[in-house]
Each structure stands twice: as structure tokens, then as C-alpha cells.
C-alpha positions as CSV (number, residue, x, y, z in Angstrom):
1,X,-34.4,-43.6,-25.7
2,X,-32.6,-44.6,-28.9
3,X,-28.9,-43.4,-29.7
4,X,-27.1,-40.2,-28.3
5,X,-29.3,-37.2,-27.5
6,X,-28.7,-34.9,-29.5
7,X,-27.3,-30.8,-28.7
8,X,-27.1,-27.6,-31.0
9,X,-24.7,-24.8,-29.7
10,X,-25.4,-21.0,-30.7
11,X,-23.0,-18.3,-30.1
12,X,-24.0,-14.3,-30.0
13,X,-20.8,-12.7,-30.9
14,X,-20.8,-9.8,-33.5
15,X,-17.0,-10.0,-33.3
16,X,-16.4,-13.9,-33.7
17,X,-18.8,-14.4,-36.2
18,X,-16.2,-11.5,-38.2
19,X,-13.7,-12.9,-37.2
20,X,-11.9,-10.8,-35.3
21,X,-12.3,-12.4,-32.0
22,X,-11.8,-16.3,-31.9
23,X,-15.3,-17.9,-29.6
24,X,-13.7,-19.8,-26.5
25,X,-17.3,-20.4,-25.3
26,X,-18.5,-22.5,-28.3
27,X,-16.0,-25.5,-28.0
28,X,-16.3,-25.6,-23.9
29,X,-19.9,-25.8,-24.9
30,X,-19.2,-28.6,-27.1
31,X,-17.2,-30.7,-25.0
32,X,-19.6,-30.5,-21.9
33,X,-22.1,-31.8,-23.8
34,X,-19.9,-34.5,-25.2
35,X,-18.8,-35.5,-21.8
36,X,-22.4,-35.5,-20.8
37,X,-22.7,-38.2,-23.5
38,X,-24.5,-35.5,-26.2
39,X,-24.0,-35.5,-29.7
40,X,-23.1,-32.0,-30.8
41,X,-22.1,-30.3,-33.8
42,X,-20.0,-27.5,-33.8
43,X,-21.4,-24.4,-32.7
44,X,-22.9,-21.8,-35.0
45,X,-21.7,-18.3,-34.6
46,X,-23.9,-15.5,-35.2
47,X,-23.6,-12.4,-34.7
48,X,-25.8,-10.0,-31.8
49,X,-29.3,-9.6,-32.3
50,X,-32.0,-10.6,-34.8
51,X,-29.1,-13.2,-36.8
52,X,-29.4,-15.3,-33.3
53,X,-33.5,-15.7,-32.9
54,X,-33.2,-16.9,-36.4
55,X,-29.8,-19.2,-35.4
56,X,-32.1,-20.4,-32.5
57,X,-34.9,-21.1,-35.0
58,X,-33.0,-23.4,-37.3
59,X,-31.6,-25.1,-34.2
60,X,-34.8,-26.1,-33.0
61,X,-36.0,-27.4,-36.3
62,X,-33.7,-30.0,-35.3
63,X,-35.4,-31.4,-32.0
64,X,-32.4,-31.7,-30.1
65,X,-32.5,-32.3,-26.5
66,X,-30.8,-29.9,-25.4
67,X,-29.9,-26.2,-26.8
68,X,-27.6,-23.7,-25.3
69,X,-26.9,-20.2,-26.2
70,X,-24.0,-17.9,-25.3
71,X,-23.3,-14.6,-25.4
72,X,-25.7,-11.3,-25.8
73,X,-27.3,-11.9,-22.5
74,X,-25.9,-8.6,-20.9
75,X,-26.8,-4.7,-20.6
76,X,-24.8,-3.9,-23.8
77,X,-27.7,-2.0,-26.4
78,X,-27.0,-4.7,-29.3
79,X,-27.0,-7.8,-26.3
80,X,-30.7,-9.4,-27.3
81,X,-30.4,-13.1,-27.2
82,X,-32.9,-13.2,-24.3
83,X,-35.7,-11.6,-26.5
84,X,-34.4,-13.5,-29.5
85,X,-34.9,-16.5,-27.2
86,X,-38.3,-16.0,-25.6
87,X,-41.0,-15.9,-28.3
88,X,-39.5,-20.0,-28.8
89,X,-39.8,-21.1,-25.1
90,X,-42.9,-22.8,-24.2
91,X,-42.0,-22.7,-20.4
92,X,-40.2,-21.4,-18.2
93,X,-37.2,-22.5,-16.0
94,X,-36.3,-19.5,-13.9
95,X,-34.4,-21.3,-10.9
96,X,-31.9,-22.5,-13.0
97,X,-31.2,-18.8,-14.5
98,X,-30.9,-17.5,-10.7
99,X,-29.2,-20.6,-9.7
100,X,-25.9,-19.5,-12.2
101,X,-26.3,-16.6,-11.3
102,X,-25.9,-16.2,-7.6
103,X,-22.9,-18.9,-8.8
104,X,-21.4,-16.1,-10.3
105,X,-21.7,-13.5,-8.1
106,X,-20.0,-15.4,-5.9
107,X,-16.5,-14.4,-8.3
108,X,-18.0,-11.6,-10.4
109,X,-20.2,-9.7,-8.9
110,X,-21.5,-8.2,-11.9
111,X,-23.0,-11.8,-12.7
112,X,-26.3,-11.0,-11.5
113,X,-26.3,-8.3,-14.7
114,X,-26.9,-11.3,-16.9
115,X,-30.1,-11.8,-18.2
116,X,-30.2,-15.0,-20.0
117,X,-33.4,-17.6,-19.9
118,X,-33.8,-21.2,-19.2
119,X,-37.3,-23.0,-20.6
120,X,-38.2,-25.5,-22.9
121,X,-39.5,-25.6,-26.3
122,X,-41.9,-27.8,-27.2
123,X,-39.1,-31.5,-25.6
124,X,-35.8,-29.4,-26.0
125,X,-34.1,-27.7,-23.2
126,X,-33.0,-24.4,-23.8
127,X,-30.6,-22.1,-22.0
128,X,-28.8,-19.1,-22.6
129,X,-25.3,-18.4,-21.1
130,X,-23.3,-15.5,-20.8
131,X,-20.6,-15.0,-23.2
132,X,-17.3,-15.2,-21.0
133,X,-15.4,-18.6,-20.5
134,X,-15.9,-18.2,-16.8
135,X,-20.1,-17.5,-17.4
136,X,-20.2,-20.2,-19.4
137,X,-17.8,-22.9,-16.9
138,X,-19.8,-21.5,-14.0
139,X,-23.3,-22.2,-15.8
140,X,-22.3,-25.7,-17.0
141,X,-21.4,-26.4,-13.5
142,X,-24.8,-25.5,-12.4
143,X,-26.1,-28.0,-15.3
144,X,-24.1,-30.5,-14.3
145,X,-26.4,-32.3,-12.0
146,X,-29.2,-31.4,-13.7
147,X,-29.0,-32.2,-17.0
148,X,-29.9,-35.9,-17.6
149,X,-32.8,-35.1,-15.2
150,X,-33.8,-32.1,-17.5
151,X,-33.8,-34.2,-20.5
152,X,-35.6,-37.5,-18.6
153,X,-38.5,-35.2,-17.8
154,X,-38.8,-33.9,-21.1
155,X,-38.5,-37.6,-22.9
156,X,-41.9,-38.4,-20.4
157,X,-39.9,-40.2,-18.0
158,X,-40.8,-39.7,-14.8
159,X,-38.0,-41.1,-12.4
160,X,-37.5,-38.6,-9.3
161,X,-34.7,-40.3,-8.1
């Protein structure tokens, strides 16, 4: 690998993007992947539905490494970022979904309501957060560990170390 990976941040919020609610998630995004030695640019803010497939779209022209959603992952009848997500995902990555999940239960119990993805499309590792600060903190925390694995596989490196 040559330079930083790269990381493209997308947040479904139909009250941030108009500005009447200021998006805690997208920064503490931002500076996980920066700590985790990612290049990122700020997040985009989109609002709820279709605006956030096509957010995801543009992201991936890109080819970043990594790609991480937040927000519209709920019950809520406008929260559609996992089907805005799922026509781009190539494969799958469900234990790492359940894995933040049963994290979050274990302070919200209404975590397990949260029906964001994890796959990969085409070398970039996607993942879609909830859209609370603690969501977000408990799913990075779940990543954590994982992340420079994720993105070794998906480079065709093949250390299982």
C-alpha cells in the first residue's frame, strides 16, 4: 500500500443537513478514522432517504477504503439508509452488524432496533451506524480491532495474524 487509505463519511440526517440540528456523529466519525491513520474529508450530510443512496454513490466513486454511514438506520418511516445502502454492497458482513449491536444493548436496549449493514463494495468497506453519539462510539469500538484487518483483506493481503 501507497500513502494513507483513504475514508468518505455520510450522514442521514433530514434535520442537520437543514440546519437545525448540528451532526455530532460526523466529526467523531472523522477523527476515528484519523486516529486509525485514514485520510478523511469532512462528512457529507444528507438528508433521510433517496439524497443518501445517491451520497453513498458519489462516495464510492472515490474508492476509498473504508465508508461509514450514520443515521437512518432505525424504525422511523423516512429511516432508509440500509436500502439506500444494499443495492451497492457486493457482500455481506453480518457479524459485525450483530457484533454493535448486542454492544449496545448492553446500555440501550433498544440497540438491537437498529438495522444498519456492514459488506463491501467492490475493495471498500462499508458500514452503516446508527445516528446517536453513543451508536456511533459503541460501533467504532466494535471496529476498532477490526479495521486494519478489514481493509488488509480487501487490499489482497492475506496475513491472519
Amino acid at each position: 500500500m501507497t500513502g494513507l487509505r483513504t475514508a468518505a463519511v455520510v450522514i442521514a440526517s433530514t434535520r442537520a443537513a437543514a440546519g437545525t440540528y448540528e451532526d455530532e456523529c460526523g466529526p467523531a466519525i472523522a477523527a476515528w478514522l484519523y486516529e486509525h491513520g485514514f485520510a478523511v474529508a469532512d462528512a457529507v450530510v444528507v438528508p433521510d432517504g433517496d439524497a443518501v443512496g445517491t451520497a453513498i454513490g458519489a462516495a464510492l466513486e472515490a474508492r476509498p477504503a473504508v465508508l461509514i454511514t450514520s443515521g437512518g438506520t432505525g424504525l422511523s418511516p423516512d429511516d432508509a439508509t440500509p436500502e439506500q445502502t444494499a443495492p451497492y454492497l457486493t457482500r455481506s458482513l453480518p457479524g459485525i452488524v450483530e457484533a454493535i449491536r448486542r454492544a449496545g444493548e448492553e446500555k440501550v436496549p433498544t440497540a438491537v432496533l437498529s438495522r444498519g449493514l456492514a459488506g463491501t463494495a467492490g475493495s471498500t468497506f462499508v458500514l452503516n451506524l446508527p445516528g446517536s453519539p453513543g451508536g456511533v462510539r459503541d460501533g467504532l469500538s466494535v471496529l476498532s480491532p477490526l479495521i486494519n484487518h478489514i481493509c488488509s483483506q480487501l487490499e489482497g493481503r492475506n496475513d491472519h495474524r
